[in-house]
C-alpha positions as CSV (number, residue, x, y, z in Angstrom):
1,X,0.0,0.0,0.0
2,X,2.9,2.7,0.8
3,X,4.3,1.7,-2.7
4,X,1.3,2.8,-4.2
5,X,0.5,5.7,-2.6
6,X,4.8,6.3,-3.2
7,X,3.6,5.6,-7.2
8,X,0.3,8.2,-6.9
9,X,2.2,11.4,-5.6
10,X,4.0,12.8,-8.3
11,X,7.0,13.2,-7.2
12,X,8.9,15.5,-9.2
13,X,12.6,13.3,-10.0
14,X,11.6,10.3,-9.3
15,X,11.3,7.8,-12.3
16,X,8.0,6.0,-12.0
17,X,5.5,4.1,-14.5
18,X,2.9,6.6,-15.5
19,X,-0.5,5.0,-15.8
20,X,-3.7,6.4,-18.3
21,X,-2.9,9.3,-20.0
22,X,-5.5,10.7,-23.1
23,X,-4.5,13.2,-26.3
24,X,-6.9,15.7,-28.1
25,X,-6.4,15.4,-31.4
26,X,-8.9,15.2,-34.8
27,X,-9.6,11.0,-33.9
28,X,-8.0,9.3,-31.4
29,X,-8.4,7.3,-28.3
30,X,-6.7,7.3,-24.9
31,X,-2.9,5.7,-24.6
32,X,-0.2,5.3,-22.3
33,X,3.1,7.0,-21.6
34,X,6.3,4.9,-22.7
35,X,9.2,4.7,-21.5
36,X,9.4,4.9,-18.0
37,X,12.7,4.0,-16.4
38,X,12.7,1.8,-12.7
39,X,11.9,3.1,-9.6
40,X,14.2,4.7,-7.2
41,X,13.5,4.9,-4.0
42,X,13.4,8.1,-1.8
43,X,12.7,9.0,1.4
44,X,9.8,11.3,2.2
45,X,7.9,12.0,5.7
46,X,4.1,12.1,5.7
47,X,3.7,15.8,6.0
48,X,5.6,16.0,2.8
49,X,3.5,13.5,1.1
50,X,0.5,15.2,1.9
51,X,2.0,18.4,1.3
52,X,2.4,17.2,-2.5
53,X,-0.5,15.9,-2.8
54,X,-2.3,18.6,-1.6
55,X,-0.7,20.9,-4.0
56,X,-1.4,18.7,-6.8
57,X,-5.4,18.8,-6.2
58,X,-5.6,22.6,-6.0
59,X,-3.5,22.8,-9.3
60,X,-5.9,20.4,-10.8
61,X,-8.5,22.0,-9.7
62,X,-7.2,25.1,-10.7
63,X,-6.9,24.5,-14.2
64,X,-8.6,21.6,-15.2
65,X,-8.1,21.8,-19.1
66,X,-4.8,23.6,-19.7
67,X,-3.1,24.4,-22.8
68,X,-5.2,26.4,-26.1
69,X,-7.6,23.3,-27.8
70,X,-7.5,21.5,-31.0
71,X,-8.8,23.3,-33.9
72,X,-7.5,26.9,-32.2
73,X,-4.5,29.8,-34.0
74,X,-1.5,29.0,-32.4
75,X,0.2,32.0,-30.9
76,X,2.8,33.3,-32.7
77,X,6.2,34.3,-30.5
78,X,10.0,35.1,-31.2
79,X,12.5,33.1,-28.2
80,X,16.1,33.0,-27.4
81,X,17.7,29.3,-28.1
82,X,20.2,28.2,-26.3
83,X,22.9,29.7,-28.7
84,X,21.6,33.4,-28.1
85,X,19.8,32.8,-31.7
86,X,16.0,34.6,-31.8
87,X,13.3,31.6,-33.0
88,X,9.9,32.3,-34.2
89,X,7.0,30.2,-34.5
90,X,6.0,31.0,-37.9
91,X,9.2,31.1,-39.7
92,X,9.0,27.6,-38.7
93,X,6.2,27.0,-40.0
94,X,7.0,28.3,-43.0
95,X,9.1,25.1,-43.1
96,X,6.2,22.6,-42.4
97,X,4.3,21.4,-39.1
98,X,5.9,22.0,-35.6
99,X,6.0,19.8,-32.9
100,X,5.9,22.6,-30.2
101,X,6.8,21.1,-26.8
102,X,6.8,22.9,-23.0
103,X,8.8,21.0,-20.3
104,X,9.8,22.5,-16.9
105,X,13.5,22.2,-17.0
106,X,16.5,20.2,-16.7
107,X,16.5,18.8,-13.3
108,X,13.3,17.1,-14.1
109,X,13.6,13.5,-15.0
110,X,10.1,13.0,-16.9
111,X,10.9,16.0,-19.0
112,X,14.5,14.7,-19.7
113,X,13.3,11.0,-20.6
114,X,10.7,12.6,-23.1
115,X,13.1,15.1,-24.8
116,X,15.5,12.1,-25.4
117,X,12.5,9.7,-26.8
118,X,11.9,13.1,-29.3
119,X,15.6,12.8,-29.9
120,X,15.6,9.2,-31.0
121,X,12.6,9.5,-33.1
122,X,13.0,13.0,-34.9
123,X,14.0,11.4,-38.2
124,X,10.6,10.2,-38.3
125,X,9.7,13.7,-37.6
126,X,11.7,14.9,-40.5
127,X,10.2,12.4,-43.1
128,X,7.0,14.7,-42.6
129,X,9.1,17.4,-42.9
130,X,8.1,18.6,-39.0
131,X,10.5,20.8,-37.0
132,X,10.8,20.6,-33.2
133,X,10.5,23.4,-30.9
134,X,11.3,23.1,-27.2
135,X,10.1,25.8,-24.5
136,X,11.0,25.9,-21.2
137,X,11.3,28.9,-18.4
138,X,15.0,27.8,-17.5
139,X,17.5,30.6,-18.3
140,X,19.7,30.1,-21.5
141,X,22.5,29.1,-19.5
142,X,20.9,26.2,-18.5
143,X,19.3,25.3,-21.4
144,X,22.8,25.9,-23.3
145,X,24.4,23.0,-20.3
146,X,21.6,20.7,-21.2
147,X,22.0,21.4,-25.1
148,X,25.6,20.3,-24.6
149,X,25.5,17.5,-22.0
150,X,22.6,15.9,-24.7
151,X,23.6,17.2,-27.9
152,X,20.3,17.5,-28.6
153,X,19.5,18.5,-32.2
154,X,16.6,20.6,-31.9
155,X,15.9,24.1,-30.5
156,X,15.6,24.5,-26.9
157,X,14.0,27.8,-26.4
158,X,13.9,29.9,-23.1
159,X,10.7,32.0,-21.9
160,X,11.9,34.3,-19.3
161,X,9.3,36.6,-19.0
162,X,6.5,33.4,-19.3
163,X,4.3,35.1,-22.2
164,X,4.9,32.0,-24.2
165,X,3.7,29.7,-21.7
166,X,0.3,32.2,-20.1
167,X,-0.8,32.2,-24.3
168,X,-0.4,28.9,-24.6
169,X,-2.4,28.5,-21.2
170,X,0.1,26.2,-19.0
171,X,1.3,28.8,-17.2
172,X,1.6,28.9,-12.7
173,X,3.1,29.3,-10.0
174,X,4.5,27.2,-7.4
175,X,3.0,27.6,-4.2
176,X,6.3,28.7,-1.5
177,X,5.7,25.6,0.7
178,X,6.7,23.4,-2.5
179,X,9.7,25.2,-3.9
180,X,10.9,25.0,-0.3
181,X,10.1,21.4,-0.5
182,X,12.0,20.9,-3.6
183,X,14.8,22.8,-2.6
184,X,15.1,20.6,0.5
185,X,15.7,17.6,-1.4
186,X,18.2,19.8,-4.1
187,X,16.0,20.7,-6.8
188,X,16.1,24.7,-6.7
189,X,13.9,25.7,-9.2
190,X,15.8,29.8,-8.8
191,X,18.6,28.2,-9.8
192,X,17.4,27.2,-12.7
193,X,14.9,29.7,-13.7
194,X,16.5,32.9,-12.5
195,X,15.8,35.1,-9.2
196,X,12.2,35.3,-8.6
197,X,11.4,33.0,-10.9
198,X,9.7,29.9,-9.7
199,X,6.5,29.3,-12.4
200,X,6.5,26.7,-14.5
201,X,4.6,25.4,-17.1
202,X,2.3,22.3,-17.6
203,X,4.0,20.0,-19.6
204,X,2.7,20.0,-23.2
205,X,2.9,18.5,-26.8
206,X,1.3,20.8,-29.3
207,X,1.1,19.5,-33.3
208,X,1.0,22.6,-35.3
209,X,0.0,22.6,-39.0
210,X,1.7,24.9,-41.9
211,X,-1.1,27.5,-41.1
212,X,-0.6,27.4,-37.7
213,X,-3.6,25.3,-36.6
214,X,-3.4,23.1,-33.4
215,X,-4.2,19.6,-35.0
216,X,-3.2,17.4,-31.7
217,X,-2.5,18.2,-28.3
218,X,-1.9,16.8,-25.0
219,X,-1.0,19.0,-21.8
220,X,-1.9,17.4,-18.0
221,X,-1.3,18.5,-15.0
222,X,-0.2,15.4,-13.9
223,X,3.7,15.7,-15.2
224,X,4.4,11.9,-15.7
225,X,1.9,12.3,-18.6
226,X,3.1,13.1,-21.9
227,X,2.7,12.2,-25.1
228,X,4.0,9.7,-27.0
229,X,6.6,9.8,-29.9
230,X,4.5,7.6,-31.9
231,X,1.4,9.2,-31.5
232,X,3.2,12.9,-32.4
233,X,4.3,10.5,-35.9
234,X,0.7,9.4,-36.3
235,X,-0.8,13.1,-36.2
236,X,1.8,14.2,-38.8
237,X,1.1,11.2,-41.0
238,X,-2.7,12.5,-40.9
239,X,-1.5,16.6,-41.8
C-alpha cells in the first residue's frame, strides 16, 4: 500500500510508471506513456506526502483543461535558443508542421526522458518534414548546459518573462511551501529559472500545422503524462 501511494504522488525526480494518459487530437483514443525507467527509491515523511499531494489537487483544480484546444490559432512568438539565436514560430512554419513542446526544466527526469524519446525519433519527424521546438522557463545558461551534455538536435527555447507559456495556457506558480520542499531535497527551481522565478509550465505536446492550426494536443497537470513519440508521428502522418 505505501508503494502505491509512493507511485500516486507525483513526485517530481523520481522515475516511475505513469499509468492512463488521453491526447486531443482530430480521432483518437486514450494511450499510455512509454518509457518509464525503474523506480528509485526516496525517502519522504508524511507531511511531505500530503504536502504534495495537496498541491497537486488545487493545481488540478485550478486549471482543469490547460493548454489552447484542437482546432484553435497558435500563438505566434520570437525566443532565445540556447545559442543566443532569436526563434519564431511562424518562420517555422513556413518550413512545415511543428512539434511545439513545453517541459519544466533540466532537473526534471520525466521532462528529460521525453526530450531524449523526441531525440531518437526525430528522423521520423523529418520524413513529414516537421521541426521541433522546445520551450522551457530555465534561463539560457541552462538550457545551453543541457543542449551540450545531450547534444540535442533541436531548439531548446527559453521563456523568461513566461508570455509563451500564459498564451499557450500552461502557465503557474509554485506555491512557497513546494519550492521550499523541492529545494530541501536539491532541486532549486531559482537556480534554474532565474531570481524570482519559480512558475512553470504544464507539460505539453502541441502539433502545429503549416497555417498554424493546433491539430493534436496533450497538456496534463499530472507531469508523468506526456505524449508519446508515436502518436506525435501518427498526427503528422494524418496533416
Amino acid at each position: 500500500m505505501r508503494l502505491l501511494i509512493f507511485l500516486s504522488l507525483l513526485l517530481p525526480f523520481v522515475g516511475v510508471q505513469a499509468y492512463g494518459a488521453a491526447y486531443l487530437s482530430s480521432g483518437t483514443s486514450p494511450i499510455e506513456v512509454e518509457e518509464m525507467p525503474t523506480i528509485k527509491r526516496i525517502s519522504w515523511t508524511s507531511s511531505e506526502l500530503k504536502l504534495m499531494k495537496g498541491a497537486i489537487d488545487d493545481l488540478s483544480k485550478a486549471m482543469p483543461s490547460p493548454g489552447i484546444q484542437v482546432g484553435e490559432q497558435a500563438p505566434d512568438f520570437s525566443l532565445t535558443n540556447a545559442q543566443g539565436k532569436s526563434v519564431t514560430l511562424y518562420d517555422e512554419l513556413k518550413k512545415g508542421p511543428v512539434v511545439l513542446v513545453f517541459y519544466r526544466g533540466a532537473w526534471c527526469p520525466y521532462c528529460n526522458m521525453q526530450l531524449r524519446s523526441l531525440r531518437k525519433n526525430l528522423p521520423l519527424f523529418k520524413q513529414y518534414n516537421a521541426q521541433l521546438l522546445t520551450v522551457t522557463p530555465q534561463t539560457p545558461d541552462r538550457s545551453q548546459a543541457q543542449f551540450k551534455k545531450e547534444g540535442y538536435p533541436f531548439e531548446v527555447l527559453s521563456d523568461l518573462d513566461y508570455e509563451v507559456l500564459k498564451g499557450y495556457k500552461l502557465y503557474y506558480e509554485l506555491p512557497e511551501n513546494l519550492i521550499q520542499l523541492y529545494k530541501k531535497h536539491n532541486i532549486d527551481i531559482v537556480r534554474f529559472n532565474g531570481e524570482g522565478r519559480t512558475a512553470l509550465p504544464v507539460p505539453g505536446t502541441f502539433i502545429i500545422d503549416n497555417k498554424g492550426v493546433v491539430r493534436a494536443m496533450m497538456a496534463q497537470t499530472d507531469y508523468k503524462v506526456r505524449m508519446k513519440t508515436s502518436d506525435i508521428v501518427h498526427e503528422l502522418e494524418l496533416l
